[in-house]
C-alpha positions in Angstrom: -17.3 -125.1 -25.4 -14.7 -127.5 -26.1 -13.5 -130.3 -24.0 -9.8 -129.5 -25.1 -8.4 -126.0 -25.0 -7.1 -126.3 -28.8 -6.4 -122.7 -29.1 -4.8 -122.7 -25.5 -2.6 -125.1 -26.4 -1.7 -123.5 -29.4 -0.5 -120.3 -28.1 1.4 -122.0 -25.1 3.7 -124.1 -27.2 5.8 -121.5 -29.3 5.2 -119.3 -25.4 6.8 -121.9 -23.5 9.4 -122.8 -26.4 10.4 -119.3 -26.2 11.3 -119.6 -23.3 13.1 -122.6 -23.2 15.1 -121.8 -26.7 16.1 -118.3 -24.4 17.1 -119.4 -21.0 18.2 -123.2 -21.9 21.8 -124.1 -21.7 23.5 -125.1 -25.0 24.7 -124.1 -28.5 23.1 -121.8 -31.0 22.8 -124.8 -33.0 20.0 -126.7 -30.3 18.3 -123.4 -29.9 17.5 -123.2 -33.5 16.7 -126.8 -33.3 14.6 -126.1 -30.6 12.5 -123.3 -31.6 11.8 -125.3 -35.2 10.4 -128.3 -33.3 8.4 -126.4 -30.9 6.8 -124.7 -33.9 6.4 -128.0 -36.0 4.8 -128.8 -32.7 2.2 -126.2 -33.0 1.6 -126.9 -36.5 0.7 -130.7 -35.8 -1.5 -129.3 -32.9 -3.2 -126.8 -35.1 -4.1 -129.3 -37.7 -5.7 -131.9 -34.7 -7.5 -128.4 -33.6 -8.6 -127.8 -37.3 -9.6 -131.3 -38.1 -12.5 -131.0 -35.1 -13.7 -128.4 -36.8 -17.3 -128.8 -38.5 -18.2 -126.6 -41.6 -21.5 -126.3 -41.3 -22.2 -125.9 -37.6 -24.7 -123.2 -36.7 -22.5 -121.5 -34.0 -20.2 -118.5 -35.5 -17.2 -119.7 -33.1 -16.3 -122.9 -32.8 -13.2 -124.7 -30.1 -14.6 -122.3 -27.9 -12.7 -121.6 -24.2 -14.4 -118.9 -22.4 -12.9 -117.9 -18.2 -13.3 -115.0 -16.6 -10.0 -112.8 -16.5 -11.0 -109.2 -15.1 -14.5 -109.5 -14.3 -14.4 -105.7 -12.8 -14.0 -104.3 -16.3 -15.7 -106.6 -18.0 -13.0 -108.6 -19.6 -13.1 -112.5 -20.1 -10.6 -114.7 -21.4 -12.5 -115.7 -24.6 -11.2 -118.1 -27.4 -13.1 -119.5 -30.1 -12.6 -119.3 -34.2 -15.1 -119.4 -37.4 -13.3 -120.1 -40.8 -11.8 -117.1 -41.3 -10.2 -116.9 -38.4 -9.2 -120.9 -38.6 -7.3 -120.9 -42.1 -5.7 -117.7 -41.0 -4.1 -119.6 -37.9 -3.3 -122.1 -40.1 -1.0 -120.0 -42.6 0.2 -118.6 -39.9 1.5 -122.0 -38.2 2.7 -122.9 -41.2 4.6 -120.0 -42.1 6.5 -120.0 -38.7 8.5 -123.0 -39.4 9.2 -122.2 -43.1 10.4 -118.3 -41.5 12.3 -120.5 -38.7 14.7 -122.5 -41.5 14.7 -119.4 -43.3 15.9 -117.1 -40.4 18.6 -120.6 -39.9 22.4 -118.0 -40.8 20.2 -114.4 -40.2 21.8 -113.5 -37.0 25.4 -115.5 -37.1 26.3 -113.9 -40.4 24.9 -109.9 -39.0 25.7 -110.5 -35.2 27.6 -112.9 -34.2 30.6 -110.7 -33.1 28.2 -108.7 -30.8 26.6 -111.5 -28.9 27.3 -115.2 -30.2 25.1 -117.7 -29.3 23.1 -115.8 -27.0 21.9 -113.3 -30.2 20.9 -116.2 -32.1 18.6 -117.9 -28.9 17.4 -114.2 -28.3 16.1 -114.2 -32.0 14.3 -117.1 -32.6 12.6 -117.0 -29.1 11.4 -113.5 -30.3 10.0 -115.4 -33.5 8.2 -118.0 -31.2 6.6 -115.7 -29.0 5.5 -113.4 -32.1 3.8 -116.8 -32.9 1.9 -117.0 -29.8 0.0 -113.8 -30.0 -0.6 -114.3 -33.9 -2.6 -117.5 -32.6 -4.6 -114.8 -30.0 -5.2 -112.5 -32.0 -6.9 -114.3 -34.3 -9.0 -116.1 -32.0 -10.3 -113.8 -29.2 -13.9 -113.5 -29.0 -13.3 -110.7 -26.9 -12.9 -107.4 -27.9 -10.5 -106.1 -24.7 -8.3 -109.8 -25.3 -8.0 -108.8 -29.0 -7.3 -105.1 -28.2 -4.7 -107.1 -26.0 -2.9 -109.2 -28.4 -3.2 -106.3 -31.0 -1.1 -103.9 -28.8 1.0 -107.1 -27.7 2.5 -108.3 -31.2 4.7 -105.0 -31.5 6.6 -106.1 -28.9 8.4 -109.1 -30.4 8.4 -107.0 -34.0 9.6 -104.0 -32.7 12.9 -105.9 -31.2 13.1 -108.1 -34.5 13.2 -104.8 -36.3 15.4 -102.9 -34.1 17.6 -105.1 -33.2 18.4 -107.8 -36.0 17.6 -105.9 -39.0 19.6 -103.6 -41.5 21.7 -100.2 -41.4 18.5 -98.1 -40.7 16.8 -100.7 -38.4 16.5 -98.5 -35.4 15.1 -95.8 -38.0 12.2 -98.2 -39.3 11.2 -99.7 -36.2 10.4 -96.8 -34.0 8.4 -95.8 -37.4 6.7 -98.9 -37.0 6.5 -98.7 -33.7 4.9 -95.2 -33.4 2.0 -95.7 -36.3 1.0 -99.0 -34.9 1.2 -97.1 -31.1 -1.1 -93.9 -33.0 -3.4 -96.7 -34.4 -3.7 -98.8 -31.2 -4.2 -95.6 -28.9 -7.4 -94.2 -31.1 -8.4 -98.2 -31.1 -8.1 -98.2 -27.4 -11.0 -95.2 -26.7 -13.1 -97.0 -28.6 -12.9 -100.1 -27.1 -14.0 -98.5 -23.8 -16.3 -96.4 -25.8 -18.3 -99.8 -27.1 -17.7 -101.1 -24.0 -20.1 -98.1 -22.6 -22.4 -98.4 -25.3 -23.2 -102.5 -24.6 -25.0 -104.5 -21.0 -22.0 -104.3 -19.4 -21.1 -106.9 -16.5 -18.6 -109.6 -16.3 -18.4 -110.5 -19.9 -19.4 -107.2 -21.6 -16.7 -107.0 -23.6 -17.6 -110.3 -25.8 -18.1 -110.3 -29.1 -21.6 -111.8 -28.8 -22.6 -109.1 -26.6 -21.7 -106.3 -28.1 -23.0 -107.3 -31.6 -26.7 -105.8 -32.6 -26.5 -102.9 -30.3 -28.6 -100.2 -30.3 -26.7 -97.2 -30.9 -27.2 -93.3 -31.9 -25.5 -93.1 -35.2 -22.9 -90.3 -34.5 -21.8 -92.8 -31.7 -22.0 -95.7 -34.1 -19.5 -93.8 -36.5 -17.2 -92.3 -34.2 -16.5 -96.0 -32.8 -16.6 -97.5 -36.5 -13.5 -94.5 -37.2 -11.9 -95.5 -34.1 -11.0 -99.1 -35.4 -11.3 -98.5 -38.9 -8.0 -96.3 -38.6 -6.4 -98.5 -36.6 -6.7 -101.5 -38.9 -6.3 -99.5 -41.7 -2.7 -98.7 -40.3 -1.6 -102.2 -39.9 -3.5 -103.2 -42.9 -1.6 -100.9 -44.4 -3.6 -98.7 -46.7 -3.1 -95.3 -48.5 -2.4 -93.3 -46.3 -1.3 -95.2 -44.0 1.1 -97.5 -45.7 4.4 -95.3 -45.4 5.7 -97.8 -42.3 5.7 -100.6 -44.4 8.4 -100.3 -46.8 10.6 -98.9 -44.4 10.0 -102.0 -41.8 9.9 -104.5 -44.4 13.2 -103.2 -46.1 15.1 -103.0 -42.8 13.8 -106.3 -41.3 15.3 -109.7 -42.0 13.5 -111.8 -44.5 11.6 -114.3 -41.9 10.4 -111.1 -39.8 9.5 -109.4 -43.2 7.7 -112.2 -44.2 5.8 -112.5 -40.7 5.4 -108.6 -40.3 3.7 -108.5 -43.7 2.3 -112.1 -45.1 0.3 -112.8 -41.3 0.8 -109.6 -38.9 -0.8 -107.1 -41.9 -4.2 -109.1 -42.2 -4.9 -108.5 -38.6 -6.1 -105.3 -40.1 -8.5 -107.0 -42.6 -9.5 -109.6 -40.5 -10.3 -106.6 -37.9 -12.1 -105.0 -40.4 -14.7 -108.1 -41.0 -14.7 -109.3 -37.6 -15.5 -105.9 -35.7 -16.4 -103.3 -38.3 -18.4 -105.4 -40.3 -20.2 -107.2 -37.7 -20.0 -104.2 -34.6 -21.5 -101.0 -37.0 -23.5 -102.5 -40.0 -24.8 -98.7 -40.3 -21.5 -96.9 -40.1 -20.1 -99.4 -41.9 -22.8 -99.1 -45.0 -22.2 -95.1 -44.3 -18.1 -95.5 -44.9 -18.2 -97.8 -47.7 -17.6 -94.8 -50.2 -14.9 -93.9 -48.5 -13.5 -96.7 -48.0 -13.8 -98.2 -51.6 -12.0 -95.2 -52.8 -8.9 -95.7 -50.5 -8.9 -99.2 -51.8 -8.7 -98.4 -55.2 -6.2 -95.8 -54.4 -4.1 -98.6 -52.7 -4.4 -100.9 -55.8 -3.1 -98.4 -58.2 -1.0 -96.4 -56.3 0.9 -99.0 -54.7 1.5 -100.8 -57.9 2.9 -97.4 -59.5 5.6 -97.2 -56.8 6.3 -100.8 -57.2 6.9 -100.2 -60.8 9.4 -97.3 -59.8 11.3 -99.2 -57.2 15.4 -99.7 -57.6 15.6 -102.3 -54.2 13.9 -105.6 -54.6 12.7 -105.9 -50.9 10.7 -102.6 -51.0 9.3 -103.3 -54.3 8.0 -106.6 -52.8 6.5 -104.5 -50.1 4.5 -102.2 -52.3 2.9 -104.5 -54.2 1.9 -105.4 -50.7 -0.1 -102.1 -50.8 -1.6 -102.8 -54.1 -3.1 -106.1 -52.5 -4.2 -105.4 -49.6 -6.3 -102.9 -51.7 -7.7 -105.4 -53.1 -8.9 -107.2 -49.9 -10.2 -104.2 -48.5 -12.2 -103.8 -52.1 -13.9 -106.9 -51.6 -14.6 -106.7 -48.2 -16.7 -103.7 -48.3 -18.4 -105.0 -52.0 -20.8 -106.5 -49.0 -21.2 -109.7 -51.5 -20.6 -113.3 -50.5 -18.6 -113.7 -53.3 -16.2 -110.6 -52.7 -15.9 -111.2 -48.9 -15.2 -114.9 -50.0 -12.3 -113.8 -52.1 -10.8 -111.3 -49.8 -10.8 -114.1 -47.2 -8.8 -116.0 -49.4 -7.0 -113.6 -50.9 -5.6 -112.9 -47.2 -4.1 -116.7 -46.9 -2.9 -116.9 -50.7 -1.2 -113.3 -50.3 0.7 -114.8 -47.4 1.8 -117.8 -49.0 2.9 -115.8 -52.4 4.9 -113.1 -50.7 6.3 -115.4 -48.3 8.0 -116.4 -51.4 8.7 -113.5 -53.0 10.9 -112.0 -49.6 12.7 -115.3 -49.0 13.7 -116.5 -52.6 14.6 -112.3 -53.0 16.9 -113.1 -49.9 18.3 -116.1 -51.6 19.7 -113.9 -54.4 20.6 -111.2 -51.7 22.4 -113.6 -49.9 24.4 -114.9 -53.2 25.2 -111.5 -55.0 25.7 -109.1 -51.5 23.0 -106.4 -53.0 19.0 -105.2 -52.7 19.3 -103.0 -55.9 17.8 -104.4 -58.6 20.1 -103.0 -61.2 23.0 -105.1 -59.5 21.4 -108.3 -61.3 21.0 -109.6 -64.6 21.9 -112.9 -65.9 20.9 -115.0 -62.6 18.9 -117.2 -64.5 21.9 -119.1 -65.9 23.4 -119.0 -62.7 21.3 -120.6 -60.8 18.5 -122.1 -62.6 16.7 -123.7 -59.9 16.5 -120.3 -58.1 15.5 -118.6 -60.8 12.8 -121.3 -61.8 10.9 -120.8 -58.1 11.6 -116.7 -57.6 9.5 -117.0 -61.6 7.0 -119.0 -59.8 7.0 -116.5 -57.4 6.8 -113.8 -59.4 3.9 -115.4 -61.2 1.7 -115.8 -58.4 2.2 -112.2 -57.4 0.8 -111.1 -60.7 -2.2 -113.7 -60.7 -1.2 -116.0 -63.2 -4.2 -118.2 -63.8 -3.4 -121.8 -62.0 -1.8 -120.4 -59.0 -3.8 -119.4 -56.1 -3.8 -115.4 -56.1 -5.7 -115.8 -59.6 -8.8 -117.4 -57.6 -8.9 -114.9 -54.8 -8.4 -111.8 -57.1 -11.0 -112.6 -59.2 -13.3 -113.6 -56.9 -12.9 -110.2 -55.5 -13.3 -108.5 -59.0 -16.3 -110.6 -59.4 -17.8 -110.3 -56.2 -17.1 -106.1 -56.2 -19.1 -106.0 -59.7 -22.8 -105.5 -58.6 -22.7 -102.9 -56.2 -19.2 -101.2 -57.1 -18.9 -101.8 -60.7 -17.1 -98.5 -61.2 -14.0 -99.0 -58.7 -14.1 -103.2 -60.1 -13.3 -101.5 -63.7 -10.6 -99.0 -61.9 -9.2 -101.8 -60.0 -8.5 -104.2 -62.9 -6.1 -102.2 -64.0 -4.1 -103.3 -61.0 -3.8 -106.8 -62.9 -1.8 -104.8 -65.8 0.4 -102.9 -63.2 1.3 -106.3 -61.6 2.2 -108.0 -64.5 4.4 -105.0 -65.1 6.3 -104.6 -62.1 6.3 -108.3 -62.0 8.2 -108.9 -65.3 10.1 -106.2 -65.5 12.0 -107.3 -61.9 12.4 -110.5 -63.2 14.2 -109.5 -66.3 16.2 -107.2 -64.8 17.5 -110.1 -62.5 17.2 -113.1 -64.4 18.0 -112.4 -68.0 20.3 -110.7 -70.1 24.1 -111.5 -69.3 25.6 -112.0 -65.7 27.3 -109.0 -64.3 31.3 -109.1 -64.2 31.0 -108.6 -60.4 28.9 -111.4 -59.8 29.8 -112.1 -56.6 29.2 -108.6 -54.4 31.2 -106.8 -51.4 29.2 -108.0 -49.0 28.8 -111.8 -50.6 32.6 -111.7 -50.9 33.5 -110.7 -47.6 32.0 -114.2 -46.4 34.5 -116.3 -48.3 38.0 -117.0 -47.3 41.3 -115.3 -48.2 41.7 -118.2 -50.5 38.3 -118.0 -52.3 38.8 -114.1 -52.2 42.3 -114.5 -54.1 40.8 -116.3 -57.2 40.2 -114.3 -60.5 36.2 -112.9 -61.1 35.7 -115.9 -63.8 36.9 -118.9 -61.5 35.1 -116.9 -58.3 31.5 -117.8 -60.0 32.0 -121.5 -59.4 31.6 -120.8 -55.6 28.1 -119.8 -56.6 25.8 -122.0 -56.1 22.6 -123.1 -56.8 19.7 -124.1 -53.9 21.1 -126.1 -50.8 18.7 -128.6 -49.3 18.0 -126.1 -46.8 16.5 -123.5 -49.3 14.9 -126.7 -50.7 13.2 -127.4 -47.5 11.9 -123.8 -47.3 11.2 -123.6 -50.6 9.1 -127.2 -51.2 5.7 -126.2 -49.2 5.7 -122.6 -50.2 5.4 -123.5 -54.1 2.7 -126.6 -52.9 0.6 -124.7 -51.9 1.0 -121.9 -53.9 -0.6 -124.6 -56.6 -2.6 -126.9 -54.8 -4.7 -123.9 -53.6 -4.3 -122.6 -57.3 -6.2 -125.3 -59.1 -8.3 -126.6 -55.7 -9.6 -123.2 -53.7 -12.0 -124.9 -52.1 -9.9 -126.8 -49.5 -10.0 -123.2 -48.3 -13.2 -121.8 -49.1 -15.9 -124.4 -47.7 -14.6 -123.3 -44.1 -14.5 -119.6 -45.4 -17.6 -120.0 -47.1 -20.0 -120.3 -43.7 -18.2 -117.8 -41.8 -18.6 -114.9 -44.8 -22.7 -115.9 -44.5 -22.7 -115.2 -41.0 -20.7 -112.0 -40.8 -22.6 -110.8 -43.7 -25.7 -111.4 -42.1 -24.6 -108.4 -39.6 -24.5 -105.9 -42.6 -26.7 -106.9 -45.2 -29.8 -104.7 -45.8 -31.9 -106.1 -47.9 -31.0 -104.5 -51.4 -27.2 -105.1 -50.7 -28.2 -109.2 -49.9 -30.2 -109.1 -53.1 -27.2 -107.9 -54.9 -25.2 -110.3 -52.8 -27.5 -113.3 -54.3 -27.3 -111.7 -57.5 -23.5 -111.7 -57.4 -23.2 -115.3 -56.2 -25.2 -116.8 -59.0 -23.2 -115.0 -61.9 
């Protein structure tokens, strides 16, 4: 155990800043202040937390906190983290500040008549607190604390959602709200379910206690359904995927960005950490199944990307097509394609991070989602256009930036034991560069519309402004402030520092892909697995 609770600390700082930016006297101004510097905060913790961390320890969890919560039932306040689970609370620490500057105008400019200063304070508190339980989720070692944290997240996304986001807000969060519920309610029986299955006592619901249980195999599946569904929902696969563009689309840009760049891989990371590791068998006896939804979330979701008129929902399909491919290599069984999914994960977070808040940069300037509203922005604003490209870029996998490395470890590492759905899946790469280009030249090239500046953009000028003809109206827009700078600046970094160095994130990953493999291998798939790692 460690002699400092790291991952404690972690989740009370954003907790306790919540609370603080929510109930603290003052202007919207501090609380925005506030909640940034209780977040940058939590960054600087995580990064102490991280730098104790040793690569090659034997143990699976490291930083380890373990107390008794509800001895009755079994349930132990459990914390603890291997690499997947470490660079995962990482992105997520570091996207919370870069959502934080982004969400800086959200509410003044949607809400401000219905609720001032007090909107604003309720917002980013909500942000801060959604922070919390993404640090819990990833880190419980026990399976009724991560059932708990699971459940808990919707909370803070469900009001984001409902509350702060667009015309059909209350539409898309209940959606949300009612798959997730679905998902979390068949997760819950089988929690107990396992729970039943294992030694039982005060700690029976750990991880390490419930791992390598003898079980009759019809149980074994039934439980391995029970969370496969529900991580497949928040993952969010075919069929389960219709939530997502509605959520996404109706959300602002920083909950959009959180909702689907960290909350979304709880469902692969669920899938590796407890599906993987909980029912090797029923795990080796869904893989067909599984590898076929996968594929069928790489192509279709790139299809209805490609047929997408509102930039925010495009964004969010391609999503679909992604996570595809991290559920591909997950099930591949290989070191290599669990490697790569791993890391596809963080870079996937990073990339569309980008992609949702440099799109709401150009929603913010021109008043409109629909694509066909654009053309000609790349001579507007140059610099904005020269990162949303960037963006773009890494979406499709452009060799040098840091989707390229985890897609094609995944294609690589899916190769010796699923060479059929690798071959299907490349074709993904096509469909990306396809949906990729052809938004950016819709948006960027070709000459400026005459409106340039929309209804919505327009209303937030002055009469003054307002009065002057179309041609002298285009002056007011302008290119990136230094607050879209600041945002911007670490996305791109590390969009290319993990694009040409991987391995900053892989030797933690690395380790914690042997060991959860180790659960699931028989030994044709490790030979395979070897096989694969050599090539």
């Amino acid at each position: 155990m460690s002699s400092v609770p790291w991952l404690t600390i972690m989740g009370l700082i954003p907790l306790v800043g919540s609370l603080v930016v929510a109930f603290a006297p003052g202007s919207a101004l501090m609380a925005k202040r506030l909640a940034l510097g209780f977040s940058l905060a939590t960054l600087v913790v995580g990064i102490v937390a991280a730098l104790q961390f040793q690569i090659n320890s034997p143990k699976q969890f490291q930083l380890g906190e373990q107390a008794s919560w509800i001895p009755q039932f079994g349930v132990s306040y459990s914390l603890g983290v291997d690499g997947i689970a470490l660079v995962l609370i990482l992105m997520s620490l570091v996207l919370t500040p870069i959502c934080l500057i982004a969400a800086w105008n959200d509410v003044e400019e949607e809400t401000a008549e219905a609720g001032g200063a007090r909107n604003v304070k309720t917002y980013f508190a909500l942000l801060l607190v959604l922070e919390t339980f993404m640090v819990g989720v990833f880190a419980a070692t026990d399976v009724f604390l991560f059932y708990a944290f699971f459940e808990a997240m919707l909370i803070p996304i469900y009001f984001l959602i409902g509350r702060f986001g667009g015309a059909r807000r209350q539409y898309a969060a209940m959606k949300f709200l009612l798959f997730s519920l679905a998902g979390g309610l068949v997760m819950l029986v089988a929690v107990i379910a396992l729970y039943l299955q294992g030694p039982g006592g005060s700690d029976g619901f750990l991880i390490e206690r419930l791992t390598g249980l003898s079980m009759d195999p019809t149980t074994e599946r039934l439980l391995f359904v029970g969370f496969f569904v529900a991580f497949a929902i928040k993952a969010p696969m075919v069929p389960f995927h219709t939530w997502l563009p509605d959520a996404a689309t109706e959300s602002t840009p920083a909950t959009a960005t959180l909702l689907v760049g960290v909350l979304d891989k709880v469902g692969t990371f669920g899938m590796i950490r407890f599906c993987l590791q909980l029912f090797p068998e029923a795990s080796h006896w869904a893989t067909p199944v599984v590898v076929v939804l996968a594929v069928v979330s790489v192509i279709y979701g790139a299809l209805l990307a490609i047929g997408q008129t509102d930039m925010m929902r495009l964004i969010s399909y391609t999503s679909v097509s992604h996570f595809g491919f991290i559920v591909l290599g997950i099930f591949a069984f290989t070191n290599v394609g669990s490697a790569g999914s791993t890391l596809y994960m963080v870079n996937h977070g990073f990339s569309t991070a980008a992609l949702f808040l440099f799109a709401a940069m150009l929603v913010h300037r021109r008043g409109s989602k629909r694509i066909p509203d654009y053309g000609g922005w790349q001579s507007v604003t140059p610099a904005l256009g020269g990162i949303f490209l960037i963006a773009a870029m890494s979406a499709l996998a452009l060799p040098g930036l840091s989707t390229f490395v985890s897609e094609f470890l995944v294609l690589v590492g899916t190769f010796p034991t699923r060479p059929a759905a690798a071959v299907i899946a490349t074709s993904g790469i096509i469909l990306a560069a396809l949906y990729m280009l052809l938004m950016y030249k819709k948006i960027m090239t070709g000459p400026p519309p005459g409106d340039l500046i929309g209804e919505r953009a327009l209303a937030r000028l002055t009469a003054e402004e307002q009065a002057q003809p179309e041609h002298a109206r285009r002056s007011l827009v302008r290119d990136l402030s230094t607050r879209e700078k600041l945002l911007a600046t670490p996305l791109i970094a590390v969009i290319l520092v993990l694009g040409f160095y991987p391995n900053l994130a892989l030797n933690p990953i690395n380790p914690a892909v042997d060991k959860s493999l180790s659960h699931v291998l028989t030994p044709a798939a490790g030979n395979a697995a070897a096989e694969g790692s050599s090539k």
